[in-house]
C-alpha atoms as an extended CHARMM CRD file, in Angstrom:
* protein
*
       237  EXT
         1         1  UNK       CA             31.2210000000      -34.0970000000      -42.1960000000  PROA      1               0.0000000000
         2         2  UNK       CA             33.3950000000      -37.0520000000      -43.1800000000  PROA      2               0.0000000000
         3         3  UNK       CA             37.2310000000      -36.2140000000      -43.3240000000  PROA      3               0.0000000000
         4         4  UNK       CA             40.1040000000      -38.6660000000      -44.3600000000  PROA      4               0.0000000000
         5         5  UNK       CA             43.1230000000      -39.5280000000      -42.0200000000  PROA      5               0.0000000000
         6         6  UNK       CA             45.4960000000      -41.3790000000      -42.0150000000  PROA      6               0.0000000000
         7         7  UNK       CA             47.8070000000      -44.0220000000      -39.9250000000  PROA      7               0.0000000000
         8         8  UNK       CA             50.6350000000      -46.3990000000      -39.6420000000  PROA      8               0.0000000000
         9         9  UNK       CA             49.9080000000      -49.8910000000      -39.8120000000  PROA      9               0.0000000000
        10        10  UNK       CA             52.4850000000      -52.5610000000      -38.1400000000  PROA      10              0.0000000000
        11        11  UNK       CA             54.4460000000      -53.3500000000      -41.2310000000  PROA      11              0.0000000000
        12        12  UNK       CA             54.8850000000      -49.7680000000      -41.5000000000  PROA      12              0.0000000000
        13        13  UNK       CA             52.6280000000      -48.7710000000      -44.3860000000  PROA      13              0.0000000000
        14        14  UNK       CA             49.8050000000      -46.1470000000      -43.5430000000  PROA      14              0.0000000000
        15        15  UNK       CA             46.4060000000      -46.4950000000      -44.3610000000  PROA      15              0.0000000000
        16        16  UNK       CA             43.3770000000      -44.0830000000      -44.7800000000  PROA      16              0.0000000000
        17        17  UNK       CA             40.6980000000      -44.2740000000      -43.1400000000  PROA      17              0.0000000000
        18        18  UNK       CA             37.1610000000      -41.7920000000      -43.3160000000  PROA      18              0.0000000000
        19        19  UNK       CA             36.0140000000      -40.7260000000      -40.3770000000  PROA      19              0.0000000000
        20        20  UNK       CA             33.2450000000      -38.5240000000      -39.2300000000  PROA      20              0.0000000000
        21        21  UNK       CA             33.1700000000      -35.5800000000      -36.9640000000  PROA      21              0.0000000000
        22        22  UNK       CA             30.9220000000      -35.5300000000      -33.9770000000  PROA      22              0.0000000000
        23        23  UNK       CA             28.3260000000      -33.0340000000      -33.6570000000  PROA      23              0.0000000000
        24        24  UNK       CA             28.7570000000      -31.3260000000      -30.3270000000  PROA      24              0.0000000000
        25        25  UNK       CA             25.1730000000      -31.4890000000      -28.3170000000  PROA      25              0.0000000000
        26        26  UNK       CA             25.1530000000      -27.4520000000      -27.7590000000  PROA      26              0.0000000000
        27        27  UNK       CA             24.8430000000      -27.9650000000      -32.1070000000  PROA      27              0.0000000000
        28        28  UNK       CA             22.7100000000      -29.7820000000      -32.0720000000  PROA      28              0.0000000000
        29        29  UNK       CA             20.0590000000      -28.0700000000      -29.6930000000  PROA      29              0.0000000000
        30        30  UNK       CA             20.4370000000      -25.0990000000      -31.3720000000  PROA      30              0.0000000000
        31        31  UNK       CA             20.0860000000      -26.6970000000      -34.6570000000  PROA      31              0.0000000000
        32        32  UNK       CA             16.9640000000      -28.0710000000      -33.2950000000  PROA      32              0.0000000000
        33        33  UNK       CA             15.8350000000      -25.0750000000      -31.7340000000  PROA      33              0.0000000000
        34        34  UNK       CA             16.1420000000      -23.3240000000      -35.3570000000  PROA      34              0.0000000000
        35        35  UNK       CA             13.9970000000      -25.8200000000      -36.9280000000  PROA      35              0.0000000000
        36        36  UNK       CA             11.5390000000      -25.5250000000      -34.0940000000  PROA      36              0.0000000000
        37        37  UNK       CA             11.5940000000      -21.8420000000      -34.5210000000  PROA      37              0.0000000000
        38        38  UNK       CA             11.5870000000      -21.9700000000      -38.6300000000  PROA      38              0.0000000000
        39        39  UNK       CA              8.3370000000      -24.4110000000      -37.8600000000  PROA      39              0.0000000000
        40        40  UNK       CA              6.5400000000      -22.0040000000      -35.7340000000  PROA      40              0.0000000000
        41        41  UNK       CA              7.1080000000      -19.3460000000      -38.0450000000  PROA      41              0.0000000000
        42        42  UNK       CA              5.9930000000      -21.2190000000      -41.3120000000  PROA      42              0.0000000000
        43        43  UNK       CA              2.6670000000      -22.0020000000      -39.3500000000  PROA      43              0.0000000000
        44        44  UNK       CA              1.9830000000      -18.5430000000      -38.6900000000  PROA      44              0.0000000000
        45        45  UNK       CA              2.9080000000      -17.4280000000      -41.8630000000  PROA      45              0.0000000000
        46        46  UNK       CA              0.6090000000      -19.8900000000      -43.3290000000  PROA      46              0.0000000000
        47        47  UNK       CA             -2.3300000000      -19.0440000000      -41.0340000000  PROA      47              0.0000000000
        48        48  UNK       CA             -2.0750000000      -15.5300000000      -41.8630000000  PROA      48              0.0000000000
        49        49  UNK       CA             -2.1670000000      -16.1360000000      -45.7850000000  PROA      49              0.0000000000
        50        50  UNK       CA             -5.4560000000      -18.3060000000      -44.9040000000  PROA      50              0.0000000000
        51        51  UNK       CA             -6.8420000000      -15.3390000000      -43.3260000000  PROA      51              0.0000000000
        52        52  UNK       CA             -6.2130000000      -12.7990000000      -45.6100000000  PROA      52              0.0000000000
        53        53  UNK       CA             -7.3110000000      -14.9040000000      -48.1710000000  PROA      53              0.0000000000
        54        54  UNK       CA            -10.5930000000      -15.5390000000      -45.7530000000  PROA      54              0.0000000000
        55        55  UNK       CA            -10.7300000000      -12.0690000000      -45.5080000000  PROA      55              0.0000000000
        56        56  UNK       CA            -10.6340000000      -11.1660000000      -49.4680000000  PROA      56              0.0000000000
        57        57  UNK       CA            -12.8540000000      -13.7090000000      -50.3940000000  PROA      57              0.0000000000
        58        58  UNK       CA            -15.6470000000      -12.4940000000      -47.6760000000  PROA      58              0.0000000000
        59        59  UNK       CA            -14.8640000000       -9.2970000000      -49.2830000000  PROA      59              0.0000000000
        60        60  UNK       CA            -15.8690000000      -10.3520000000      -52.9480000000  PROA      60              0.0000000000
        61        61  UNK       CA            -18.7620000000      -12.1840000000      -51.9080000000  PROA      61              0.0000000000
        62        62  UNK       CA            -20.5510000000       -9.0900000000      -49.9720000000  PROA      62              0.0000000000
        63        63  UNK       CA            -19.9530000000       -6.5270000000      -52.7890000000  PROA      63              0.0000000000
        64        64  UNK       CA            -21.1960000000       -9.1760000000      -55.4170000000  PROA      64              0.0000000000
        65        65  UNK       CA            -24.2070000000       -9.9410000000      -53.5440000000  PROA      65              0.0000000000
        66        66  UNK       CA            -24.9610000000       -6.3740000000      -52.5640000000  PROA      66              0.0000000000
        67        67  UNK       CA            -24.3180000000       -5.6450000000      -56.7190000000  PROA      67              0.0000000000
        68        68  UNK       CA            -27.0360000000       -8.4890000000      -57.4660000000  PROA      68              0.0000000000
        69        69  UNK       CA            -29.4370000000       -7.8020000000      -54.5800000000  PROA      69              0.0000000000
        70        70  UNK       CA            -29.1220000000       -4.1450000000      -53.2640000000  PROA      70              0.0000000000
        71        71  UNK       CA            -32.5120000000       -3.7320000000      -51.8290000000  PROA      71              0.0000000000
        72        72  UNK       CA            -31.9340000000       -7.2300000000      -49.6770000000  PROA      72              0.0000000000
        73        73  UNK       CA            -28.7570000000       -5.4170000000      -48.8220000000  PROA      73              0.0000000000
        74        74  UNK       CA            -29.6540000000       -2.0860000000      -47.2690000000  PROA      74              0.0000000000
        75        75  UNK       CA            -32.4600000000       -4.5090000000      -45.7530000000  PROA      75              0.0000000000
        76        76  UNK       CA            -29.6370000000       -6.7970000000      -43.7300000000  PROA      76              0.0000000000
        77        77  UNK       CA            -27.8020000000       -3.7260000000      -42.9450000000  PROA      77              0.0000000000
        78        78  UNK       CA            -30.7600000000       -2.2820000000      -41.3140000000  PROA      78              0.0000000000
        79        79  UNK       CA            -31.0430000000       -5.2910000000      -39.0950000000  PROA      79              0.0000000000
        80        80  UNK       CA            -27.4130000000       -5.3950000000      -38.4670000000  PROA      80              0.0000000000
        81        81  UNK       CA            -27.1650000000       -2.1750000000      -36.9630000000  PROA      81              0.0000000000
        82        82  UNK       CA            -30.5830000000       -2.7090000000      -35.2730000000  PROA      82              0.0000000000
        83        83  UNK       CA            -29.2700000000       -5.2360000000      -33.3650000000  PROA      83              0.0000000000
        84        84  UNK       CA            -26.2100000000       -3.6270000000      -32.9280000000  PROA      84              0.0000000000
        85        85  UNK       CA            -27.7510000000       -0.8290000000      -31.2500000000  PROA      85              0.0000000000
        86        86  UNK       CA            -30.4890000000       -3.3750000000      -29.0790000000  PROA      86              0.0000000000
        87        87  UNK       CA            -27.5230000000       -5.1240000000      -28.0280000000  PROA      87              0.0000000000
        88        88  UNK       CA            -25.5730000000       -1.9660000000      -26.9030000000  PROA      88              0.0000000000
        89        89  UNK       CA            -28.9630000000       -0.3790000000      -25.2650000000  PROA      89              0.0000000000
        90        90  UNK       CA            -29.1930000000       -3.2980000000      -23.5490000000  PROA      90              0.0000000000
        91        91  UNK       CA            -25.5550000000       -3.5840000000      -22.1380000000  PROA      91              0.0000000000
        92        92  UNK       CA            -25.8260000000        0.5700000000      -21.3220000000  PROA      92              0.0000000000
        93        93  UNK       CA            -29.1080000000       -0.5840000000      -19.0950000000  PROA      93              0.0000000000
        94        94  UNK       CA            -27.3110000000       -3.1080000000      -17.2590000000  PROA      94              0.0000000000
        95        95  UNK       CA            -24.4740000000       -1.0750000000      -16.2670000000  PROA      95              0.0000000000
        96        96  UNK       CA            -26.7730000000        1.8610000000      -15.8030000000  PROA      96              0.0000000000
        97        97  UNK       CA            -28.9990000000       -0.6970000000      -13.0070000000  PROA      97              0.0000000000
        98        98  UNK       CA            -25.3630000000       -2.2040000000      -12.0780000000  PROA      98              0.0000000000
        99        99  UNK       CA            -24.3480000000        1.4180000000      -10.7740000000  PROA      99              0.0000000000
       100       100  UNK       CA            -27.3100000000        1.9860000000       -9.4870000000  PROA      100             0.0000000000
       101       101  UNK       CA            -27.2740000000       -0.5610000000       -6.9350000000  PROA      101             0.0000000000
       102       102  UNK       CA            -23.6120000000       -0.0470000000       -5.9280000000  PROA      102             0.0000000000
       103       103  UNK       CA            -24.8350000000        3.5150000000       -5.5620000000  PROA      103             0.0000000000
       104       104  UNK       CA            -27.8230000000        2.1260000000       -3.2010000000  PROA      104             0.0000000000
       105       105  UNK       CA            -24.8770000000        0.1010000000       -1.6560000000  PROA      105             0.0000000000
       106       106  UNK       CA            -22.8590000000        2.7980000000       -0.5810000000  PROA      106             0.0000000000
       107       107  UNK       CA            -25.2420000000        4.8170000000        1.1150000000  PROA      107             0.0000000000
       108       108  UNK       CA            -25.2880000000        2.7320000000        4.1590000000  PROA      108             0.0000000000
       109       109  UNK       CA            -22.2900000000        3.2830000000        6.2120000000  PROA      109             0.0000000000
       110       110  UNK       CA            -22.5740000000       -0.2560000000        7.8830000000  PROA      110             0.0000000000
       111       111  UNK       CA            -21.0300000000       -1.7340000000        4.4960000000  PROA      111             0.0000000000
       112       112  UNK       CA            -17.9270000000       -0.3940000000        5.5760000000  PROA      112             0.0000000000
       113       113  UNK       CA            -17.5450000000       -2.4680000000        8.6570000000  PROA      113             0.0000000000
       114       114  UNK       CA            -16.9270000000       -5.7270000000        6.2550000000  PROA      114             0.0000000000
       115       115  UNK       CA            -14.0710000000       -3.4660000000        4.1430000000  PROA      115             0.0000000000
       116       116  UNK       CA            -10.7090000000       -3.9500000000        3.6850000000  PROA      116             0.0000000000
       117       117  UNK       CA             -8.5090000000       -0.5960000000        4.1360000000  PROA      117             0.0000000000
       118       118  UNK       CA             -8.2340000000       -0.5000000000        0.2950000000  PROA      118             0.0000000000
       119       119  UNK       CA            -11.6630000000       -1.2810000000       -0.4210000000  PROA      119             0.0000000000
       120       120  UNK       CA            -12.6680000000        1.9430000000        2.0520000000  PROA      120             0.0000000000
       121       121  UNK       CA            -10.5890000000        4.1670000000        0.1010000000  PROA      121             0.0000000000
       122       122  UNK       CA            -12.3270000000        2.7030000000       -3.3220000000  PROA      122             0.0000000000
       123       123  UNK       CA            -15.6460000000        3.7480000000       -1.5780000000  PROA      123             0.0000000000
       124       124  UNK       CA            -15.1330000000        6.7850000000       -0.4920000000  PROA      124             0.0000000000
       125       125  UNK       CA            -13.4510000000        7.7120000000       -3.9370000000  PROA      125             0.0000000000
       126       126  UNK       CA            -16.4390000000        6.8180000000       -5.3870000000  PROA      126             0.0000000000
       127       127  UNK       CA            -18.4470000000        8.8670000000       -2.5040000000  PROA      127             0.0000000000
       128       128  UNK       CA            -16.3550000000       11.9130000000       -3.9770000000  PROA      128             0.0000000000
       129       129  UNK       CA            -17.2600000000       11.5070000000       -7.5540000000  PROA      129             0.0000000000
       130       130  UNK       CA            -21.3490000000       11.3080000000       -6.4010000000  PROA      130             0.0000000000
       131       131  UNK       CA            -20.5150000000       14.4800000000       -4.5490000000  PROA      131             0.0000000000
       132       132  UNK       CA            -19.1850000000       16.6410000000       -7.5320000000  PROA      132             0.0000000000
       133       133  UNK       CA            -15.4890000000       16.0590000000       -7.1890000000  PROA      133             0.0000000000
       134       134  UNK       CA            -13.6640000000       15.5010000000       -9.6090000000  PROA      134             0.0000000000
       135       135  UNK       CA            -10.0210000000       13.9280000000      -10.9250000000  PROA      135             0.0000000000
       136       136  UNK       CA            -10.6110000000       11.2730000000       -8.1600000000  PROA      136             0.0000000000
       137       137  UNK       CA             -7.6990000000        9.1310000000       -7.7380000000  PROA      137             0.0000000000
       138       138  UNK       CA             -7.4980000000        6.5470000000       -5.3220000000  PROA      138             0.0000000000
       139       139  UNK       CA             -3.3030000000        6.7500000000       -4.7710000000  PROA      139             0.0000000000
       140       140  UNK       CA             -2.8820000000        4.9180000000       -1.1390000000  PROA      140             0.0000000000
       141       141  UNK       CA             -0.4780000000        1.9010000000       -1.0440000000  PROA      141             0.0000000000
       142       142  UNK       CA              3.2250000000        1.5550000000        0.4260000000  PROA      142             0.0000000000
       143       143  UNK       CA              5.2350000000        4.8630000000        0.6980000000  PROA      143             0.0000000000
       144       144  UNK       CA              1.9180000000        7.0400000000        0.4140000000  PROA      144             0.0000000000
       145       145  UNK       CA              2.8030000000        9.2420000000        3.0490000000  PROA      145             0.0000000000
       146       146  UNK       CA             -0.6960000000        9.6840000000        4.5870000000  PROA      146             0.0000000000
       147       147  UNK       CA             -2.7830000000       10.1510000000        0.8100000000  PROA      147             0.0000000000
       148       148  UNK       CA             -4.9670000000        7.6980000000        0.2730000000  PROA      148             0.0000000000
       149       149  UNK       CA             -7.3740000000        9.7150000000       -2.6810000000  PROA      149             0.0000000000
       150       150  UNK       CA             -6.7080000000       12.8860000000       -4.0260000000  PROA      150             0.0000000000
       151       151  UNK       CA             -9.3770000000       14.9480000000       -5.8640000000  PROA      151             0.0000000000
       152       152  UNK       CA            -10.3940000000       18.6620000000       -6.7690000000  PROA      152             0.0000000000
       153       153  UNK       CA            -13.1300000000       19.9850000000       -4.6820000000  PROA      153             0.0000000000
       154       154  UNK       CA            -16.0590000000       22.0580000000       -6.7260000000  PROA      154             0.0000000000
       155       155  UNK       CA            -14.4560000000       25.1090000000       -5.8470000000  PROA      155             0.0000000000
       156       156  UNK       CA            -11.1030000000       24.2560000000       -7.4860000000  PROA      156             0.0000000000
       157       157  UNK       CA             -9.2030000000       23.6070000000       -4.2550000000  PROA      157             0.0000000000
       158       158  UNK       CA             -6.7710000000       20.1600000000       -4.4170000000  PROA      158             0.0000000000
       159       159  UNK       CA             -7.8950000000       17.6960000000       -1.7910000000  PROA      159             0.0000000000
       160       160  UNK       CA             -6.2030000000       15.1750000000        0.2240000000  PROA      160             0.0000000000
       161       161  UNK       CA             -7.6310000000       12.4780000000        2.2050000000  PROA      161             0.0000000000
       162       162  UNK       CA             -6.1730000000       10.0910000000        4.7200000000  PROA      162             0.0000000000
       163       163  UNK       CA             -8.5100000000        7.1850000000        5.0240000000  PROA      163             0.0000000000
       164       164  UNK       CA             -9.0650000000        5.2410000000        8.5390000000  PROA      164             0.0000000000
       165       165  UNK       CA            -11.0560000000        1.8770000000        8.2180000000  PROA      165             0.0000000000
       166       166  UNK       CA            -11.3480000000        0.9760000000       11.9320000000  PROA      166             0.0000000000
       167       167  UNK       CA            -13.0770000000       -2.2190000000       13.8320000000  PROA      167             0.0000000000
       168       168  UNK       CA            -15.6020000000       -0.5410000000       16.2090000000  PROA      168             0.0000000000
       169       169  UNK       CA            -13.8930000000       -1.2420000000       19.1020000000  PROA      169             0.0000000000
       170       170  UNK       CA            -10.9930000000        1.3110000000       17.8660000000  PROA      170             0.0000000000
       171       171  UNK       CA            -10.5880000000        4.7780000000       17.1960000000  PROA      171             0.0000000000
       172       172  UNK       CA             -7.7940000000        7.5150000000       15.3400000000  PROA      172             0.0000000000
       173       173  UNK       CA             -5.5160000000        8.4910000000       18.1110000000  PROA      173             0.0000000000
       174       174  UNK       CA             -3.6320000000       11.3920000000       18.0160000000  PROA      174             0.0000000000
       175       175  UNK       CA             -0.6140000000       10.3330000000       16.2830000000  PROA      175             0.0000000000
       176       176  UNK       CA             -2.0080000000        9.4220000000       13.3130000000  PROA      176             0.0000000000
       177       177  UNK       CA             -3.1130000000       13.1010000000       13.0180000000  PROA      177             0.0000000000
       178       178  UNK       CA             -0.0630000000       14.8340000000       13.7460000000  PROA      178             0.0000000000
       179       179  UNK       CA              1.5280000000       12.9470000000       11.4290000000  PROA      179             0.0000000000
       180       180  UNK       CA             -0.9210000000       13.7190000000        8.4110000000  PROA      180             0.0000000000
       181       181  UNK       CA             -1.0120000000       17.6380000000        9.8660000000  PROA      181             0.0000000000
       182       182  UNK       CA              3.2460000000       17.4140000000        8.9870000000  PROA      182             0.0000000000
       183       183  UNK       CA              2.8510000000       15.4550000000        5.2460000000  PROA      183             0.0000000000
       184       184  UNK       CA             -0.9980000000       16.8330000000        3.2560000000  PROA      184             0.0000000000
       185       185  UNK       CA              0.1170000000       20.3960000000        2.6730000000  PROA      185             0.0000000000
       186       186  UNK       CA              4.1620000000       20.4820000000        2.6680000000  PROA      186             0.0000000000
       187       187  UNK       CA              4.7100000000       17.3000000000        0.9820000000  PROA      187             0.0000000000
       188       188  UNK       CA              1.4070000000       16.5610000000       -1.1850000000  PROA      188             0.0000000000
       189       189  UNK       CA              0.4270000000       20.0990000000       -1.6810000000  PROA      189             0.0000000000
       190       190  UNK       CA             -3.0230000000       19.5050000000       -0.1940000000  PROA      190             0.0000000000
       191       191  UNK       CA             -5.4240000000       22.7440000000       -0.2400000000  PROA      191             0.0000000000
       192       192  UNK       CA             -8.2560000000       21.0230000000        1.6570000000  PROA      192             0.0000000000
       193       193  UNK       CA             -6.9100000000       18.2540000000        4.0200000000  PROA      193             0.0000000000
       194       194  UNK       CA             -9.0260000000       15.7400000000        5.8210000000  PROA      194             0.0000000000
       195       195  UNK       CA             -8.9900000000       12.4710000000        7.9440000000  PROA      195             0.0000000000
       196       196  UNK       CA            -11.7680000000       10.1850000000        7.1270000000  PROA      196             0.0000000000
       197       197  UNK       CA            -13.1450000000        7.3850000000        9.2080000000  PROA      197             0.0000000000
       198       198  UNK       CA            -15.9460000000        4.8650000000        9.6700000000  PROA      198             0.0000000000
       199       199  UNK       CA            -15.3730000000        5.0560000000       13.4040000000  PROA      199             0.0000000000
       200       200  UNK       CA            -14.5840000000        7.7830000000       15.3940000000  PROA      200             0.0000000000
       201       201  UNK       CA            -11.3960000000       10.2190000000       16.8100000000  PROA      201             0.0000000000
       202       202  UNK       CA             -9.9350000000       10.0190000000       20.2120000000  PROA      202             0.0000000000
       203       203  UNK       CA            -10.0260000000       13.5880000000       21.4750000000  PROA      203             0.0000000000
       204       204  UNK       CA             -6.9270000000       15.1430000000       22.9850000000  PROA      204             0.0000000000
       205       205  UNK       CA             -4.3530000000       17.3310000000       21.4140000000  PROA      205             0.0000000000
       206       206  UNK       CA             -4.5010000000       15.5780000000       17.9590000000  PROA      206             0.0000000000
       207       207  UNK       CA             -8.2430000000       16.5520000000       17.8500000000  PROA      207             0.0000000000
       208       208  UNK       CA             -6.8930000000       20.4840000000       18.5300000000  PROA      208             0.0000000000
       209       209  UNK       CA             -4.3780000000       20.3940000000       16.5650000000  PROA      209             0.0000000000
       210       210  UNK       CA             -6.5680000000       19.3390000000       13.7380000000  PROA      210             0.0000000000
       211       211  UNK       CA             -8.8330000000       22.1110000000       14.0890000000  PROA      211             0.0000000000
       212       212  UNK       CA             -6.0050000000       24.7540000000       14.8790000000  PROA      212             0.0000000000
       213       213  UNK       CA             -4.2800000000       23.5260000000       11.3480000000  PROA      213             0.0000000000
       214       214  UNK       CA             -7.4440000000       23.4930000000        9.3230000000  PROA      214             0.0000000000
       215       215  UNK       CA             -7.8950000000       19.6340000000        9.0290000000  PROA      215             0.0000000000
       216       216  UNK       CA            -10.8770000000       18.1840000000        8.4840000000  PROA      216             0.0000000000
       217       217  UNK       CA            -12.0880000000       15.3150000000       10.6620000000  PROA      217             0.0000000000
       218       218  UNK       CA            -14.7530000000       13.2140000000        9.4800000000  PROA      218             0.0000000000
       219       219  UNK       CA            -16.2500000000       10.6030000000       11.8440000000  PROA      219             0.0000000000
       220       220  UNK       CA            -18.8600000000        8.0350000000       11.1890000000  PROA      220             0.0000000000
       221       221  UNK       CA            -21.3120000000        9.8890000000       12.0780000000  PROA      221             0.0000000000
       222       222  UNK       CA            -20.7860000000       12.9020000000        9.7270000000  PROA      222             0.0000000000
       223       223  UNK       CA            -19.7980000000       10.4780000000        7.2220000000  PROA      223             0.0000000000
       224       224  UNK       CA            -23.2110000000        8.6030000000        7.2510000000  PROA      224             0.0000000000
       225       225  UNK       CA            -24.7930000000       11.8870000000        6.8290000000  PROA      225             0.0000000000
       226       226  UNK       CA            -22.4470000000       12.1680000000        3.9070000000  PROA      226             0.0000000000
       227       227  UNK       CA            -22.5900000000        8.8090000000        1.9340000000  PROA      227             0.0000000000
       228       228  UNK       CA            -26.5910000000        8.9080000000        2.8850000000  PROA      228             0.0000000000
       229       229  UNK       CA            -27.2680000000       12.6030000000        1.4530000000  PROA      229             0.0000000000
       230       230  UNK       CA            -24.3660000000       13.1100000000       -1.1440000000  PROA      230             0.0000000000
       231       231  UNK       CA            -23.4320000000       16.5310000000        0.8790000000  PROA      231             0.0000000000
       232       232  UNK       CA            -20.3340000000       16.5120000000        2.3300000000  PROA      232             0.0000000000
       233       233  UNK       CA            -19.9050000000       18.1360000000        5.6080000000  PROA      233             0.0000000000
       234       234  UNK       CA            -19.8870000000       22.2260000000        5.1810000000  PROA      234             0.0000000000
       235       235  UNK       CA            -16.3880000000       22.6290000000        5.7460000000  PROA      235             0.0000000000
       236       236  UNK       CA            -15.2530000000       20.1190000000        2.7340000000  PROA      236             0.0000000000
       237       237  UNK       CA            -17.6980000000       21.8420000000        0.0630000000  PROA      237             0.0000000000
């Protein structure tokens, strides 16, 4: 804004002179930031008017055409939801055939060799579900403490499973199931604990102490049994 000041002149008489303030550029962003926003918010305003307004007049136009033609009406609407349903049939198939192959898929244990350690857990969840288990959750990451999937077994008991995706050239040692004997039942409240593995265990005192504790080991071999019949081993059912 334009203010007046004044100021001596040689010969002593003072003089007036306008002057105008400077805008400081923190203003003037923010000024320009405002309009930017007010712009933005015009536009949407305006494009949902047009849509409502879309919206109301599509409305008029199908009750006044099913008022002048209701037999053409309930005609379309037949179709409509005929092809509604085709289209849904049609998507239910897919997935239906889609599930059916990953189900084909997963009964061949060599699949597993190509895994990552996450995408073994994902399979064998899924080998759980196929077997009657249910509440499968696939919970294994960083700070799991040994549970990779949890589930309830058909006869109610809470299950635990540690999964092992190993090359074939190594196996579960010992350690790994002393520590998962100290963590499924005191700290994850595990009911029916097992190890599960698309290799095999090292045998020594882990092995024992497994079997002394209750834990379930599951090798390859009873696990292509498994994924191949939809069983699970005797002890696990």
């Amino acid at each position: 804004m334009p203010y007046v000041r004044s100021h001596p002149r040689k010969n002593g008489a003072r003089a007036r002179a306008h002057h105008r303030t400077r805008r400081r550029a923190g203003s003037a962003r923010a000024s320009a930031a405002r309009r930017r926003t007010g712009s933005r918010r015009s536009g949407l305003d305006l494009t949902i008017l047009f849509a409502v307004l879309a919206v109301v007049v599509l409305v008029v136009l199908v009750v006044d055409f099913v008022g002048r033609h209701p037999y053409w009406s309930a005609f379309l609407a037949v179709l409509v939801v005929g092809a509604i349903a085709a289209v849904l049939a049609l998507v239910s198939r897919q997935r239906s055939r889609q599930r059916a192959a990953q189900a084909e898929r997963d009964r061949l244990i060599a699949v597993t060799d190509a895994m990552s350690g996450a995408e073994f857990e994902r399979w064998f969840a899924r080998l759980l579900v196929t077997s009657g288990f249910r509440q499968v959750r696939v919970v294994g990451g960083a700070g799991d403490r040994g549970a990779d999937v949890t589930a309830v077994a058909p006869d109610g008991r809470r299950v635990v499973v540690q999964c092992k995706r190993q090359s074939s050239r190594n196996r579960v040692g010992s350690a790994a199931i002393q520590r998962f004997a100290g963590t499924c039942r005191e700290i994850h409240g595990g009911e029916l604990c097992m190890i599960v593995t698309n290799g095999f265990f090292t045998n020594g005192g882990g092995v024992h102490l497994a079997r002394r504790l209750g834990i379930i080991l599951v090798d390859r071999r009873l696990l292509e049994m498994w994924a191949w019949t939809g069983r699970p081993p005797v002890a696990t059912a």
